[in-house]
Legacy VTK file of the C-alpha trace (Angstrom):
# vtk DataFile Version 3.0
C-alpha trace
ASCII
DATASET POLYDATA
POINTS 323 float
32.551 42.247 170.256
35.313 39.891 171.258
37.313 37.584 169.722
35.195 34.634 170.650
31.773 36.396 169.705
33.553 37.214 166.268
34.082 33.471 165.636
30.642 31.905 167.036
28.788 34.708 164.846
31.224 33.707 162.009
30.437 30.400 162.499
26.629 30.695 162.892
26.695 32.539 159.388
28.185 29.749 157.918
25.567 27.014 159.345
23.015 29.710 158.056
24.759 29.626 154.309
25.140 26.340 154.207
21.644 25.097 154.942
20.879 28.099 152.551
22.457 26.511 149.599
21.329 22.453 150.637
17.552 23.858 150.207
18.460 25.223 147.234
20.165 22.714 146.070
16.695 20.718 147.163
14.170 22.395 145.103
16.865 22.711 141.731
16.161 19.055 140.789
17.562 15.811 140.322
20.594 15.461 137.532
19.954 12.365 135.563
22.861 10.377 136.225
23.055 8.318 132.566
22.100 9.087 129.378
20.847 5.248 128.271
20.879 3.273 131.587
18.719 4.999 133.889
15.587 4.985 136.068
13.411 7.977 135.242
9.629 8.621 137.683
7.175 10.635 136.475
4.976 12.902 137.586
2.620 10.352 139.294
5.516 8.884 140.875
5.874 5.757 138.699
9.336 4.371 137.913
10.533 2.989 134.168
13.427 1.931 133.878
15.288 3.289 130.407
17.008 0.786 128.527
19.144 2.257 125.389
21.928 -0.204 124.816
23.234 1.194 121.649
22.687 3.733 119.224
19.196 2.469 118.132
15.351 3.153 119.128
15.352 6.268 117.337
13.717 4.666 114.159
9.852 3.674 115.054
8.388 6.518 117.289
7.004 10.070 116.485
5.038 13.256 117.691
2.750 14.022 114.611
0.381 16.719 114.360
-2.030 14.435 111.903
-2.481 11.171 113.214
-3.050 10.043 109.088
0.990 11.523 108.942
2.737 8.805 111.596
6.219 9.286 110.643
5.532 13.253 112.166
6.802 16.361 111.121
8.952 19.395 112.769
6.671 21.495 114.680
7.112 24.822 116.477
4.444 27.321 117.537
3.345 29.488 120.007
0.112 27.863 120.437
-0.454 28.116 124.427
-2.628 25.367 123.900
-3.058 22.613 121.575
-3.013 18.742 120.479
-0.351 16.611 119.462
-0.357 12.974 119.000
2.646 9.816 119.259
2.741 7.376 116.831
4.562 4.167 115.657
5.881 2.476 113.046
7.754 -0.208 114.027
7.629 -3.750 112.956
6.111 -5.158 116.325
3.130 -2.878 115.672
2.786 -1.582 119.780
3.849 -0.277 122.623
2.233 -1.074 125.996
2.667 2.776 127.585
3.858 6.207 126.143
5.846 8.660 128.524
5.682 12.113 127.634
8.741 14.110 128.334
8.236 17.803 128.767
11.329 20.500 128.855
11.322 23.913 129.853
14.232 26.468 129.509
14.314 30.018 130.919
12.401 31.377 134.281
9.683 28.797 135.193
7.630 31.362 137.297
5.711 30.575 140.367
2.307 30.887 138.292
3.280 28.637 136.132
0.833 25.694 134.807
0.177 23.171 132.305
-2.578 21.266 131.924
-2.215 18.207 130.079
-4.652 15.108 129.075
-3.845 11.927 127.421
-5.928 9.608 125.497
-5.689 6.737 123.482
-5.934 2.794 123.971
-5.474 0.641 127.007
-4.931 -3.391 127.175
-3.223 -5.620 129.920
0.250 -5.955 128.286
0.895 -9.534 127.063
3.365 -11.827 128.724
4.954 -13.088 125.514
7.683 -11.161 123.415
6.311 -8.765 120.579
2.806 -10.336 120.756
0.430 -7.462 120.831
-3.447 -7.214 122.092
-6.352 -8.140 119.950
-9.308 -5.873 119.231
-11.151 -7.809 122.005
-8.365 -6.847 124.790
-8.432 -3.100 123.318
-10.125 -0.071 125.683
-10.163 3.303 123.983
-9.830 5.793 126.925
-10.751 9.367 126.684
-8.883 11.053 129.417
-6.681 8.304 130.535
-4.431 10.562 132.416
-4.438 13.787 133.146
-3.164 16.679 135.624
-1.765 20.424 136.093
1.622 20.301 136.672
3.275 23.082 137.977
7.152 24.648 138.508
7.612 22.140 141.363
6.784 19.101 139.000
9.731 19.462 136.997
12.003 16.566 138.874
14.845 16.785 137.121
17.360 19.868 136.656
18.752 22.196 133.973
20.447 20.084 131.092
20.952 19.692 127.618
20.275 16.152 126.271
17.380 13.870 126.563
18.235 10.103 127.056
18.700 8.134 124.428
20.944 5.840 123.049
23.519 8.522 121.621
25.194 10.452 124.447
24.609 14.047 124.228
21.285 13.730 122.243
19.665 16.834 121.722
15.953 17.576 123.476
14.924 19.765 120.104
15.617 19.555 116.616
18.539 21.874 115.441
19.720 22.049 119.035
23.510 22.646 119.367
24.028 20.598 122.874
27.391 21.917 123.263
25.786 25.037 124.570
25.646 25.015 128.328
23.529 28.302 128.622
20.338 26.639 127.327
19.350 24.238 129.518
16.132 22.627 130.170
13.941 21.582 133.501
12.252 18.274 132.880
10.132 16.034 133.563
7.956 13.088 132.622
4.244 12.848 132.091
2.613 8.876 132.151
0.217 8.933 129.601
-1.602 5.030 131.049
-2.309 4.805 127.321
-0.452 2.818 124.890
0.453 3.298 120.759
-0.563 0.572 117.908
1.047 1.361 114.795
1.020 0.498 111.193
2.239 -2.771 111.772
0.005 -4.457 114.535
-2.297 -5.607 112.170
-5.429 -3.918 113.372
-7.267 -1.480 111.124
-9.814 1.414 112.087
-8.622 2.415 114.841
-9.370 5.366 116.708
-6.701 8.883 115.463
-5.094 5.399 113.420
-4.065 4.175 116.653
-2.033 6.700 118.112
-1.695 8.818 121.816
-3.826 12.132 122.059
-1.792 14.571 124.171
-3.583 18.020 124.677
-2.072 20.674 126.156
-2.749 23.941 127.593
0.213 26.369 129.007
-0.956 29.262 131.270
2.485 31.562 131.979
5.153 29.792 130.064
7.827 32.639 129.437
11.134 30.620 127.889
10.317 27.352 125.402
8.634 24.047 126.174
9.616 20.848 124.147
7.471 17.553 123.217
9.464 14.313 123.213
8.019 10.923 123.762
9.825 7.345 125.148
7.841 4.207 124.885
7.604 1.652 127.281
7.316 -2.284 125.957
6.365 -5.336 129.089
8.284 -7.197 126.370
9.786 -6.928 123.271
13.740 -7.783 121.818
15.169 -5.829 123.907
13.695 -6.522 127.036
11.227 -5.060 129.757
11.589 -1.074 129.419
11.672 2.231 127.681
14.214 1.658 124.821
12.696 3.774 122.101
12.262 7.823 121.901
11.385 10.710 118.881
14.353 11.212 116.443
15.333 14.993 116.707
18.956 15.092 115.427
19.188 15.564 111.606
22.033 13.107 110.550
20.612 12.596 107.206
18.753 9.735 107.476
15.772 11.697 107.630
12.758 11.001 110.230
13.361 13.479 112.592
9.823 14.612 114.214
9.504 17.426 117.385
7.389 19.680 118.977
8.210 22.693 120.529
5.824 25.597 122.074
7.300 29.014 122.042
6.668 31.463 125.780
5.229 34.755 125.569
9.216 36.238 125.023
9.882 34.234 122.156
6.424 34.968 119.673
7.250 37.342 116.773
5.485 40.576 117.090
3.774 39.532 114.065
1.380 37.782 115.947
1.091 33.554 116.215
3.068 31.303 113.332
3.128 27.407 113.154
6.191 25.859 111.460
5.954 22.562 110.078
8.404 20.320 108.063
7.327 17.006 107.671
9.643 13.957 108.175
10.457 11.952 104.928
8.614 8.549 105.034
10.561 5.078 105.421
9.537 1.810 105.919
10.051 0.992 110.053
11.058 -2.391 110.775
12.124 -3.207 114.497
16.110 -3.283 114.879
16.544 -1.922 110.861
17.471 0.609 109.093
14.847 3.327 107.839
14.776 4.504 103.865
14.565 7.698 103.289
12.104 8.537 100.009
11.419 12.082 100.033
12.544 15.608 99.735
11.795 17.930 102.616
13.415 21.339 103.308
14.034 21.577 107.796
14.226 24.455 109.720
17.073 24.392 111.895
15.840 26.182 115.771
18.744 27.673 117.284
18.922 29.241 120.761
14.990 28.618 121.750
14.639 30.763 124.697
18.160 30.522 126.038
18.969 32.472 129.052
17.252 32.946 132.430
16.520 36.744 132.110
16.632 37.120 128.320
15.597 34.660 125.173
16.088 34.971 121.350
15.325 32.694 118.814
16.912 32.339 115.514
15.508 30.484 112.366
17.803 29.424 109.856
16.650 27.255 107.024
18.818 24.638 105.318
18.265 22.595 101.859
18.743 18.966 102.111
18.789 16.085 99.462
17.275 13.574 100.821
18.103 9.730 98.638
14.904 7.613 97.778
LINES 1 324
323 0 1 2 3 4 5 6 7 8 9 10 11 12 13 14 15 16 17 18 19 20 21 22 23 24 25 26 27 28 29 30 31 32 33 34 35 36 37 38 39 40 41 42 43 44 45 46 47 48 49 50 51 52 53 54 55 56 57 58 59 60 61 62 63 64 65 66 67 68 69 70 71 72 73 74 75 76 77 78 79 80 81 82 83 84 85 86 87 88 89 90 91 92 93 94 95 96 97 98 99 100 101 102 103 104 105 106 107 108 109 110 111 112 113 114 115 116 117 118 119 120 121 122 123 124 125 126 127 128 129 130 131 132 133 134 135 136 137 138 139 140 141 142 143 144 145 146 147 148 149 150 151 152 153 154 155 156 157 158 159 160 161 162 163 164 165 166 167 168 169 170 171 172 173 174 175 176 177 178 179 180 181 182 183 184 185 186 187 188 189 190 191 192 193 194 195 196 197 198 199 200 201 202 203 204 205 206 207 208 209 210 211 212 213 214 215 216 217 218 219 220 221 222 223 224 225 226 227 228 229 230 231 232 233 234 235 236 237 238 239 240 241 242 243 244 245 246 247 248 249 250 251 252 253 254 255 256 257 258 259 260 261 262 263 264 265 266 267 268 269 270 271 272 273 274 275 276 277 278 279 280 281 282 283 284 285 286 287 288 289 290 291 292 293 294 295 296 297 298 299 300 301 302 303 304 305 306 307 308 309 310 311 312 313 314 315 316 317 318 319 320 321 322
């Protein structure tokens, strides 16, 4: 081979390479490009804009097991399949639409699936701020969304935070974000169904007024984490998603997840639910939330990180919590 074969064969490799890495580049994801000031779609292709202009919105919403517990608790199980429900507690009493964010961490695998169905209540969102629907307006929807989603559904590539309006905010409670290693695909489930909380002035309500989210995982290997964003046509601060699940404990208490645990991460010891529930408060839009119990968290360290390998390490911690 001569010189000039050398460098077209040379040069044809590199072509070959570098289309190589642009595909996989491709199918890796999307990195969200803000933490509070970004347009998220979701898995139906719908676009919401996200809306955190401070350090608030972290107050009002919550993934409960018990829809009679709104202010949630600290969940982790290996459960392949299961309910969980988002409430609220905010002083304007609704939100119009619920997005569910789901993160996975180690392999996704090619047979990967989850099934998920949301139901709850439905209304034409009302054109004046904080002014929620009436019973008359209200639709009860079994089913109002649901799909399998698969590997290729999770839009968004490997990171560590979830937005919010804290930079760096952790996707699971107990998470130490500074670790690069254990990252997390995501991506964002609409659930067409809206919450109507403590505060909205309606009673008897159907699971108290909150979003049904069943789930069912078929081949999940690392860890897959619950958090929930709420969408508001209007409201103080605006058209948009500008309120998500507390998950960082910075001892003001409230902090609700909900995190399923892969075939490599379940104790030989068979399946085990943990659950710490959050300390009640009074939820007022824009305030502060009092603390007025006592609860003992379990910090989750390391859930699943690693592509090849995962390990997960419980460490419990007492806390004092102020009434």
């Amino acid at each position: 081979m001569n010189y000039l074969e050398r460098v077209l064969c040379v040069a044809l490799l590199l072509i070959i390479v570098g289309c190589w890495h642009a595909a996989a580049a491709d199918t890796a994801g999307e990195i969200l490009p803000s933490y509070k000031q970004v347009e998220i779609s979701t898995t139906d292709g719908t676009i919401y804009a996200v809306r955190f202009d401070d350090e608030g919105g972290l107050n009002s919403l919550h993934l409960t097991t018990i829809p009679e517990e709104p202010y949630g608790q600290v969940t982790t199980t290996n459960r392949q399949a299961g309910t969980v429900y988002v409430s609220y507690t905010g002083g304007r009493g609704f939100n119009d639409r619920i997005i569910l964010m789901i993160a996975v961490n180690g392999t996704i695998s090619d047979d990967f699936a989850l099934h998920l169905t949301s139901s709850g209540y439905q209304w034409n969102p009302t054109p004046i701020v904080n002014i929620g629907p009436t019973y008359e307006e209200l639709t009860y929807t079994e089913s109002a969304s649901g799909t399998i989603l698969t590997a290729t559904d999770f839009r968004y590539a490997s990171q560590t935070w979830k937005p919010a309006g804290i930079e760096n905010y952790p996707i699971y409670y107990g998470q130490d974000t500074t670790n690069p290693s254990n990252g997390f695909a995501i991506l964002f489930f609409d659930t067409k169904a809206g919450t109507l909380g403590i505060n909205s002035g309606l009673t008897g309500l159907r699971d108290h007024g909150a979003v049904k989210i069943e789930y069912e995982f078929k081949n999940l290997s690392g860890s897959a984490v619950f958090n929930a964003y709420a969408w508001c046509n209007q409201s103080n601060e605006g058209e948009g998603i500008s309120w998500t699940n507390r998950v960082a404990d910075d001892g003001t208490g409230g902090a609700s997840s909900y995190a399923v645990l892969g075939s490599g991460l379940s104790p030989d010891s068979g399946e085990f639910t943990t659950t710490v529930s959050s300390p009640g408060y009074s939820g007022t839009e824009g305030g502060e939330n009092r603390k007025s119990s006592t609860k003992t968290p379990i910090d989750i360290f390391g859930i699943g990180a690693g592509i090849c390998s995962a390990r997960l390490l419980f460490r419990k911690r007492r806390r004092a919590a102020e009434a």
